[in-house]
N, C-alpha and C positions, 0 to 999 in steps of 0.2 A: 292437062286441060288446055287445048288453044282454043283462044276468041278472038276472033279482030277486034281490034281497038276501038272500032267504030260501034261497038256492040258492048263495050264495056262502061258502064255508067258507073261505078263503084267499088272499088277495091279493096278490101279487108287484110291487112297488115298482121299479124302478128309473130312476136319471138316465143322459140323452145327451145329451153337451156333444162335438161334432166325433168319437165316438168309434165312427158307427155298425158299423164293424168287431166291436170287441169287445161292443158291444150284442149284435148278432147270433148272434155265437159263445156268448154269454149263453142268450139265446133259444132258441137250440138245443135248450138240456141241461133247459128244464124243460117241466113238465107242462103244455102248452098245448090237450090234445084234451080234457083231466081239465075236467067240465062244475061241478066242486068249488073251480074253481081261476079266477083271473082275472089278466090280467098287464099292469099298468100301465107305461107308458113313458111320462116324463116328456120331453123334448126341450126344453135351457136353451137356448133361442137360438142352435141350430149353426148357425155360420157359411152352410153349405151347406143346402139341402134337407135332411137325414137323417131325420126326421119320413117324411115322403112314402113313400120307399125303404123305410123299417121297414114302415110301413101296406101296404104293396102285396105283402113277402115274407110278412109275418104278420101275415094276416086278422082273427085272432083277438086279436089282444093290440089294446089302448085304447093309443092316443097321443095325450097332451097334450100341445101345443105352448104353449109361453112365449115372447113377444115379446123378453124379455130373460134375461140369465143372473142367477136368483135364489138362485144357490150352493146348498150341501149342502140346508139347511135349507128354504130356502124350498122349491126343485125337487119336497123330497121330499111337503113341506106341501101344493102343489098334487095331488102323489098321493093323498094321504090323501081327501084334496078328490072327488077322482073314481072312488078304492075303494069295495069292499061289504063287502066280507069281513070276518067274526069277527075274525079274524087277520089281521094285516099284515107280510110279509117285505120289508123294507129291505134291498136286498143291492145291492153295487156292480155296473156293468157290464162292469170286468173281473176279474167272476170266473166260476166255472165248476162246475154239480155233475156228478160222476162220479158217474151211477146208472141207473134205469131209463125216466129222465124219464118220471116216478109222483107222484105227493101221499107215497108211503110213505118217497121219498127226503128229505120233509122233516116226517114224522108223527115222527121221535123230536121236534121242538122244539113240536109243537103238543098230544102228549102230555104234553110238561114243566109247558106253559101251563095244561091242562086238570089237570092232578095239583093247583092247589092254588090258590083264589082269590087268594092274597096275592101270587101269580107272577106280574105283569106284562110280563117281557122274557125271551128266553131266546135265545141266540146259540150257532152251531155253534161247533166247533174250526173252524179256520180255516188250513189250509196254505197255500205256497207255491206256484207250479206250477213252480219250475225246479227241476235237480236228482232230488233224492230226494223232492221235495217237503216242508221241513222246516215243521216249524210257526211258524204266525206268532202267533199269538193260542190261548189255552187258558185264558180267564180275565185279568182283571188285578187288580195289586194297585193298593194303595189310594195317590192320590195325597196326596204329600207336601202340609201345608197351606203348607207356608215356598216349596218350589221349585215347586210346581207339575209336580212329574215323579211321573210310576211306571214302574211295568214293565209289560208283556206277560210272561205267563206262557209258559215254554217256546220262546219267542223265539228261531228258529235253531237247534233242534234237531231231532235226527232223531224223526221220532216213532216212536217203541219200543211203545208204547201203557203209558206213564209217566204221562198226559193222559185216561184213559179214565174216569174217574170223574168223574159231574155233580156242581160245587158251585155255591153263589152266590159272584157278582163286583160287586164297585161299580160297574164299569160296562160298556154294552153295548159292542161292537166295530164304526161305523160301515158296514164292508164287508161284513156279514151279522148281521141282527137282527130275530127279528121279537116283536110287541110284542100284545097287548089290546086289540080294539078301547075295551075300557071303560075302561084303562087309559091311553089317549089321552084319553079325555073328562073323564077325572078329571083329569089332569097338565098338559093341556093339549098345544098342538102345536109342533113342535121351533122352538128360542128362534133368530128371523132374522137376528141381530145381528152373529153369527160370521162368517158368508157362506161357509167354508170352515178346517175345524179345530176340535177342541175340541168344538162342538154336539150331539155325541152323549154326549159327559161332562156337559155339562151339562144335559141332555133324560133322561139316567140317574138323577142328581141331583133333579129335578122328579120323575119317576115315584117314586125311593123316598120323596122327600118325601110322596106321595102314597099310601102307604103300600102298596107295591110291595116284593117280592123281585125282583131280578135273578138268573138261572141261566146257567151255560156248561151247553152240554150236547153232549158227544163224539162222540153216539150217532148226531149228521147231522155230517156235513166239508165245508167251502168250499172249491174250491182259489182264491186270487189270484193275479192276477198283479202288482199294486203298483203304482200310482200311473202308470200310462200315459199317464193325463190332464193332471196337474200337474207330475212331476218329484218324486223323493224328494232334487233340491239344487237345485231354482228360486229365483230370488228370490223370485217369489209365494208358495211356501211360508215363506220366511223370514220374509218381510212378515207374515204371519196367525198365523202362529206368536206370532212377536214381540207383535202384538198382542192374539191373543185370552187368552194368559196372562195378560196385564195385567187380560182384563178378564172371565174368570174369577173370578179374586179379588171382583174389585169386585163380581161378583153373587150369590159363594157365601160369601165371607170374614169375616171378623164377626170386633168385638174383636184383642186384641192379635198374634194370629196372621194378621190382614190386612195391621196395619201391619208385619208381620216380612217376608211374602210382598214389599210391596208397594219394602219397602226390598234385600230380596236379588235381586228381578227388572232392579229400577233399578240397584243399586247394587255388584251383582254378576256378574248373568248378565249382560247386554246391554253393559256396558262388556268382559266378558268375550268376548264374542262379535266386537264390534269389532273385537280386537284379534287376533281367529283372522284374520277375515274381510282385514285389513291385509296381516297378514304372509303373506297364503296368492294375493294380489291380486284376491281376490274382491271387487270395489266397487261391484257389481251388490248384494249381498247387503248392505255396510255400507249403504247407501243404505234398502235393503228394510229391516232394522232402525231404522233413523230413523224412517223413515218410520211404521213400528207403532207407535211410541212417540210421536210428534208426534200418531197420528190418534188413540192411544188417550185424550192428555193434552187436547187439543182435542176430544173428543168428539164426532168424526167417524166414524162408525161409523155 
């Protein structure tokens, strides 16, 4: 697919790691005919051909293939790499929009961006698909400088429309976000370090450092399906967890609120975690925590 750049209002981001299922099912729901629109498919080194199979049902959409798997950050960094668009939506591949697969189904977030130079990033609400579809994302609050936790706003609720009004949020929601192109060049592009987890808190971080508003905005809906990819109780998730907290800190933390973070992580949470992970026989997981904590302390990363 070539478009001049001048011709590109919008750019559709996503990674395929073994997942070309729900890629597809992705692909579906957006505006692929919309000559406004571009839609990048990033491919981290699945296993199988799925690359190929994308390229041949849909014509239209750009697949870039990656010899290896360059996690969240990188994956999405090569898209960036081979977008046009003013704007870039970052959205996962198992998610889904319910609409007219139209640009109008995702003009409330590119209206958000356009309302005001200082808006860099602006993220739907963000649902569930099972169920009633409850909300999983409506914002979040601000993370803790000691634990490294916050919330998701409205997390597991039904949506009432309680969530219907746009605010700003500290940070963006890695499963759908789309961002400035100018606001990429000013912030730079998402920190590679992470591989998976955390990266979008941090790349939010950067943006506002770079004098960026962040917005939820209700008025577009994601539905997700949740981690289909990795598992929401993999070791691999516990591993990256484990570690990129640690090293969060270490790249946003400063003064005596580091050393507090860096003492409740150690000396708190992960001996605390051990001891879930013991009594519950999960040893796949104590292991994944070691292990975060040796790559992070050894600076293997």
């Amino acid at each position: 697919m070539n478009r001049e750049s001048k011709q590109c209002l919008l750019s559709v981001i996503t990674l395929n790691y073994n997942g070309v299922k729900d890629t597809c099912e992705l692909l579906e729901t957006l505006p692929l005919d919309d000559p406004a629109v571009e839609v990048v498919v990033v491919d981290n080194a699945s296993a199988a051909d799925e690359a190929t199979a994308i390229e041949q049902r849909f014509p239209r959409v750009t697949v870039v293939r990656s010899d290896r798997n360059l996690g969240f950050a990188g994956g999405n960094n090569l898209g960036i790499k081979a977008a046009h668009g003013r704007y870039l939506l970052f959205i996962n591949n198992d998610t889904l929009l319910k609409g007219e697969r139209s640009i109008s189904d995702l003009q409330p977030l590119i209206d958000r961006l356009d309302g005001s130079p200082l808006t860099g990033m602006a993220c739907p609400k963000i649902r569930f698909t099972w169920d009633d579809s409850p909300i999983q994302f409506a914002g979040y609050t601000a993370l803790s400088p000691v634990t490294m936790r916050n919330k998701a706003i409205g997390f597991g609720e039904p949506d009432r429309g309680q969530y219907d009004t746009a605010h700003p949020t500290p940070y963006g929601h890695g499963a759908a976000m789309m961002v400035k192109r100018e606001a990429i060049e000013r912030a730079g592009l998402m920190p590679e370090c992470y591989f998976l987890y955390y990266e979008e808190l941090d790349w939010s971080v950067m943006i506002r450092r770079a004098g960026y508003d962040i917005w939820y905005e209700p008025a577009c809906t994601v539905y997700h399906k949740e981690s289909s990819t990795t598992g929401r109780q993999s070791a691999m998730r516990t591993y990256f967890i484990t570690r990129n907290r640690l090293l969060f800190v270490r790249r946003n933390g400063s003064g005596a609120k580091k050393l507090l973070a860096y003492g409740y992580l150690m000396g708190l949470s992960v001996p605390k975690d051990m001891v879930r992970y013991l009594l519950t026989g999960r040893f796949s997981h104590m292991k994944a925590t070691l292990r975060g904590v040796r790559d992070f302390i050894t600076n293997n990363i």
